[in-house]
N, C-alpha and C positions, 0 to 999 in steps of 0.2 A: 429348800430347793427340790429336796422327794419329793413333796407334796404338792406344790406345784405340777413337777413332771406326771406323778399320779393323779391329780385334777385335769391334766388335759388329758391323757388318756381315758381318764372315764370319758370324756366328754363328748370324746370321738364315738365313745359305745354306743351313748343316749340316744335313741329313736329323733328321727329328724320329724317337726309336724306335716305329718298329711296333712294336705290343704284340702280333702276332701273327708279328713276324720271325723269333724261334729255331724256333718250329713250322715256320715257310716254307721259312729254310734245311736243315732236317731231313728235311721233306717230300721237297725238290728233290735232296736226297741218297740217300734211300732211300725211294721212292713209299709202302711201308708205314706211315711215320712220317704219309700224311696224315689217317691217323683221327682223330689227338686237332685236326686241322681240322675234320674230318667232324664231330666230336663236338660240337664248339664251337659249330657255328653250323647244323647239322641245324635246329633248332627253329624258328630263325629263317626257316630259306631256306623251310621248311614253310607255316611263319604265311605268307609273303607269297605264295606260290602258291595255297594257299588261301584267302585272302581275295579276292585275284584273279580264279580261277577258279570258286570255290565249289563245286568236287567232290572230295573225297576222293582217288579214286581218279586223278583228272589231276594232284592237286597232287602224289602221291607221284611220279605221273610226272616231271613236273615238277622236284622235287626231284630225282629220281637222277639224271636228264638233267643237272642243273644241276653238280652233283660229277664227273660222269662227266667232262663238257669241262673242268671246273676244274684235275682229276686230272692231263688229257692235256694242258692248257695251263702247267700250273705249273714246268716248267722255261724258260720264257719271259717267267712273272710278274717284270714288275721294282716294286721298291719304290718308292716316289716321296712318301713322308709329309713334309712339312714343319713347322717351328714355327707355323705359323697354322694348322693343321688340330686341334690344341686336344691339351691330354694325351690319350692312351688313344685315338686315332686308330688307324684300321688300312684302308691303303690296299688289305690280303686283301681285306677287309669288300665294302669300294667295288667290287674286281674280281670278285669272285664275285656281289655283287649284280646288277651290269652284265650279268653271264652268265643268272642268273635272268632278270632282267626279259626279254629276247631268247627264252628259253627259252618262257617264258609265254606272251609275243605270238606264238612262233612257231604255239603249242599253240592259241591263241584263232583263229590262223588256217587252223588246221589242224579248226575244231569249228564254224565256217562253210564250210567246204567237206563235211565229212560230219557235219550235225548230228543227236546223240544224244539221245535221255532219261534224265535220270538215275534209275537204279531206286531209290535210297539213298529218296527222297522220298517213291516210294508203298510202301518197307517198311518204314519208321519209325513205330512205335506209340507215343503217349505213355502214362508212368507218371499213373498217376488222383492218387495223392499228390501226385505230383512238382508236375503242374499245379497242384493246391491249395494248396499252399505255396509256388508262384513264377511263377505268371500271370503279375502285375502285373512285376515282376522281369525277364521274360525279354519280354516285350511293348516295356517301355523299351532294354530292348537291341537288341532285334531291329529295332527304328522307326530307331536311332540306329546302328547298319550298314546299313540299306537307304538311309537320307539318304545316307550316307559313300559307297554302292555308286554314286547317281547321279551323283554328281562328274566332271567332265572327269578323261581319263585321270593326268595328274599330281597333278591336288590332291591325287584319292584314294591316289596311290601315294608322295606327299611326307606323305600323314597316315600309310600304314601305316606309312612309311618310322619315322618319329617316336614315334609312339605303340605300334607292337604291337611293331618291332624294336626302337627304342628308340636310333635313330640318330642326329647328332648332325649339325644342318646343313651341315658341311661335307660328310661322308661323304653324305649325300641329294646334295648338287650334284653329286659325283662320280658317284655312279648315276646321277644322271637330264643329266648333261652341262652344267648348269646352273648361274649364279654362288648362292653364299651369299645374297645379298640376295635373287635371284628366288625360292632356294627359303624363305624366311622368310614373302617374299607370297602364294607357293602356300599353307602352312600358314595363315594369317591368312586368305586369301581361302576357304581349305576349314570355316575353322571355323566363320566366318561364313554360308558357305552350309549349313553342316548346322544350324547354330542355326534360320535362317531358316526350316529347312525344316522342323522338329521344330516347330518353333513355330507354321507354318503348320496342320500335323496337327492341335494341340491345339486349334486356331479353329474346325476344322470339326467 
C-alpha cells in the first residue's frame, strides 16, 4: 500500500510531455531544425502582436523580433511541463509567448517615445460590394474588438490569449506570470466588461 501511495506521488512529479519537445530538442541540436517551430506558431505570435499593436507592419516587427531572441535563447530553454498543465501543454508556447509580450511592450514603448501615423489607414479603399453585403457583419465586429481593445492591459491579453491563440489557462498564467485561478477571473471579468460595454453602445 506504501508503495503504491509512493508510485503515485512520483508520478505526479514526472515531467508531463511537451508536445513541442522532439522539435525543441531538434531545434537545440541543429538551429535549422527551428523552422518547423517557426512554422507552428508563426500565426499565432502574429495574431497577438497585432491585435496588440494594431499595425501591420510593427506586428511583423514584432514577430521577427520575437523568433529572432527565441532562436538565440533556445539552447537555454529548459522544459518545465508538468501533469497539471493539462494534455497538449507546451511550456515552448508559454516561453516564446513571455518573449512576445516583452517584445510588444518594448515596441509600445518605443511608439510613445517617436509617435507615428499609420499610412495603412488613409490608404485603405473599401470595396462598394464588399460593404453591401457585410456592413452589418463587420460593424458588430469591429464594436466587439474595440470593447476588447479598452480593457486593462491583461484582461485583454488573457482574452487574446484564449480566444484568438487559443491557449489554455495554464499556459496564459505562465505568460502573464499569473496563478490559473487569477487567470480564469481576468477572462470572466473581460467578458463581462465587453458584454457591458457592447451592451452599453446599443442603449445609446
Amino acid at each position: 500500500m506504501f508503495w503504491k501511495a509512493g508510485a503515485q506521488e512520483e508520478s505526479r512529479r514526472l515531467a508531463h510531455f511537451d508536445r513541442d519537445r522532439l522539435l525543441v530538442q531538434r531545434a537545440q541540436r541543429d538551429p535549422a531544425a527551428f523552422d518547423a517551430l517557426y512554422r507552428r506558431y508563426l500565426a499565432q505570435v502574429y495574431s497577438y502582436a497585432y491585435y496588440e499593436l494594431g499595425d501591420h507592419h510593427e506586428a511583423e516587427d514584432a514577430t521577427e523580433r520575437t523568433f529572432l531572441l527565441a532562436l538565440s535563447g533556445l539552447p537555454r530553454f529548459e522544459e518545465r511541463a508538468t501533469p497539471e498543465d493539462g494534455e497538449g501543454a507546451s511550456t515552448f508556447r508559454v516561453w516564446l509567448f513571455r518573449i512576445a509580450r516583452n517584445v510588444v511592450a518594448n515596441q509600445r514603448r518605443a511608439r510613445r517615445r517617436h509617435p507615428t501615423a499609420p499610412l495603412e489607414a488613409a490608404s485603405t479603399t473599401a470595396d462598394p460590394l464588399d460593404l453591401e453585403a457585410r456592413t452589418t457583419e463587420r460593424a458588430a465586429a469591429a464594436d466587439a474588438w474595440a470593447a476588447v481593445d479598452r480593457l486593462p492591459g491583461d484582461r485583454r491579453r488573457a482574452l487574446l490569449f484564449r480566444f484568438v491563440d487559443e491557449m489554455s489557462t495554464a499556459e496564459i498564467a505562465g505568460v502573464l506570470g499569473r496563478s490559473e485561478g487569477a487567470v480564469r477571473v481576468l477572462i470572466h471579468r473581460a467578458l463581462r466588461s465587453v458584454a457591458r460595454d457592447l451592451r452599453s453602445a446599443d442603449e445609446r
